[in-house]
N, C-alpha and C positions, 0 to 999 in steps of 0.2 A: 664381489660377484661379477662375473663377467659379460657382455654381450650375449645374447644368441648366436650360435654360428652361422646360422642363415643372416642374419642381421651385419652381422662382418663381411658377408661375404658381397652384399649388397653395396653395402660401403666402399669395398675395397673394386668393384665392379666399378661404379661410378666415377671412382681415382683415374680411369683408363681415358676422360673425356680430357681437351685439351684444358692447363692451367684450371684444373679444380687439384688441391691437395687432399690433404688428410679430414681438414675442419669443414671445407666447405662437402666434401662427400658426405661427413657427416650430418652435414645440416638438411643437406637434399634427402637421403637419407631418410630421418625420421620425419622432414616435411611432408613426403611421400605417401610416407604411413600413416601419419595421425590426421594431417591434412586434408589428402588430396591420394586415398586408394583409390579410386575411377581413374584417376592421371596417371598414377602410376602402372595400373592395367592395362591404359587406351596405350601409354610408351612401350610397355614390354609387347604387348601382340605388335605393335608398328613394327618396333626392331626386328622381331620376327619374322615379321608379312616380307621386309623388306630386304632383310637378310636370303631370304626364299626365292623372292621372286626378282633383284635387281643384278644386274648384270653389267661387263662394261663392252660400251659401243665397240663393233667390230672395226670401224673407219676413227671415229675421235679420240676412244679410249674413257670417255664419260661414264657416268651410271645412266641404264636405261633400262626399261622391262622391255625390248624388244631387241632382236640382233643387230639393227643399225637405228639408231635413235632420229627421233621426228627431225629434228637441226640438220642431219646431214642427208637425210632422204628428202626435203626439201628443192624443188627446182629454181624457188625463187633466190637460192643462196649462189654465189660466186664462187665456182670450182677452183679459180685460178688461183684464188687467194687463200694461205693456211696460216691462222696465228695459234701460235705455240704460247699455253698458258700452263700455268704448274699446276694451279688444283681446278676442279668445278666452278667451288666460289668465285677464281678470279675470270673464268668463263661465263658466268652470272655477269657479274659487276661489269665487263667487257658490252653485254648485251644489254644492258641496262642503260648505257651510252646511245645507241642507236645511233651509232657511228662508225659502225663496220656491217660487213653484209654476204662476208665469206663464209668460208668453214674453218671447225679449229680442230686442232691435238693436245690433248690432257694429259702432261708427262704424270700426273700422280704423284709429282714430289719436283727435287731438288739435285741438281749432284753435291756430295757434301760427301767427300774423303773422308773424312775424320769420323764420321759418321757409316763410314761404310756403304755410302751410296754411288756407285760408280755409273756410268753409260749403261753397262748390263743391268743394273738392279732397275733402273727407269726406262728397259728394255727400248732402247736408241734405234736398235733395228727394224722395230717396228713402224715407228716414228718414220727411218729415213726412206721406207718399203714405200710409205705414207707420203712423203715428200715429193719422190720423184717417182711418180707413177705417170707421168707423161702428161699429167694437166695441169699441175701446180706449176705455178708462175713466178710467184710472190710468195717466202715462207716470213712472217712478223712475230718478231720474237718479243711476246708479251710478258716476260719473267719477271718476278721482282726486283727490287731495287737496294738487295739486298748481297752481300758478298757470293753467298750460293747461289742466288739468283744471277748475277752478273758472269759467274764463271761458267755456270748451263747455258747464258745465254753466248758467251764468247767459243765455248767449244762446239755448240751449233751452228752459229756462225762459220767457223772455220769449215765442218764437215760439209755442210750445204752448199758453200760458197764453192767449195770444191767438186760437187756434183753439178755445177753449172747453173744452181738458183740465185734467183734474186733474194738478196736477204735485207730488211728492216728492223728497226729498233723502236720500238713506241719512246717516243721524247719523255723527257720530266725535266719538271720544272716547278714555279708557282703555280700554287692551284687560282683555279677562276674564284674572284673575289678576294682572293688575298695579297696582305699588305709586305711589301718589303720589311718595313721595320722590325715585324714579328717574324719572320722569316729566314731561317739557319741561314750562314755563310755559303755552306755549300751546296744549298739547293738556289741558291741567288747565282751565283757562279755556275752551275749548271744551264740553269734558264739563259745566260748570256752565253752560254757556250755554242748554246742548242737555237740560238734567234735565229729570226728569219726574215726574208723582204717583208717589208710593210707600203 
């Protein structure tokens, strides 16, 4: 006997979220149902609510329920300076620092050939419209540290560089409190690469 189709379809709905498969949709799934139907009510009206009513900033490219989100309509923020991060999260985690104090650009992804994400698909023009709008000073290229990451952030590089901005690279290295000895090769190598006066 097989599933409900509504019950598959739930499952296979769930499969869309990052790294859940087949087992764990499954498991959320019926947790949902026999557990926690309030949970699962309060998630589907959110997704809804939010699907309805969220938008992406006209200047950052973020989600925000308003045309230009609370960050960049801001006076206390620093025009001059734009760090370029790949998703929201790493614009989160970025302001979670309380070590920057500009404004940023949320490409929504990665370039990744292989994958069919070129400059057009992470719509680049917008981005460079965004760049050199005659107040940007400073563009910091916040990307990961990742082979996609590092090619967005080189081909950036190059275009902006070329429009006459200054461009930066956020350093990596050891993290604060950690040990050499526990620590890959090439992030050891890195960190010495990237020293500075003391």
């Amino acid at each position: 006997m097989s599933s409900p189709s509504s019950l598959d379809e739930l499952i296979e709905a769930l499969r869309c979220l990052p790294g859940v498969g087949p087992k764990s949709a499954q498991r959320m799934a019926y947790h949902l149902l026999q557990r926690n139907p309030r949970g699962a009510e309060r998630l589907g009206q959110a997704i809804d609510h939010a699907l309805k009513t969220l938008r992406r900033c006209a200047r950052c490219n973020t989600f925000t329920e308003d045309e230009v989100c609370d960050r960049c309509a801001s006076p206390r923020r620093d025009p001059t300076q734009l760090c370029i991060v790949e998703m929201p999260v790493d614009l989160n985690t970025m302001e979670q620092t309380h070590a920057y104090g500009g404004l940023y650009y949320v490409l929504m992804g990665r370039l990744s050939p292989l994958d069919g994400i070129g400059p057009k698909e992470l719509g680049f023009e917008r981005l460079l419209a965004r760049a050199t709008d005659g107040v940007v000073k400073e563009v910091i290229l916040a990307t990961n540290f990742t082979n996609e990451g590092e090619a967005t952030a080189h081909y950036l590089s190059e275009v902006l560089h070329a429009r006459g901005l200054k461009v930066s690279r956020i350093a990596r290295g050891l993290p604060v409190g950690g040990e050499l000895e526990y620590s890959d090769a090439a992030t050891v190598a890195q960190a010495f690469i990237e020293r500075r006066d003391y």
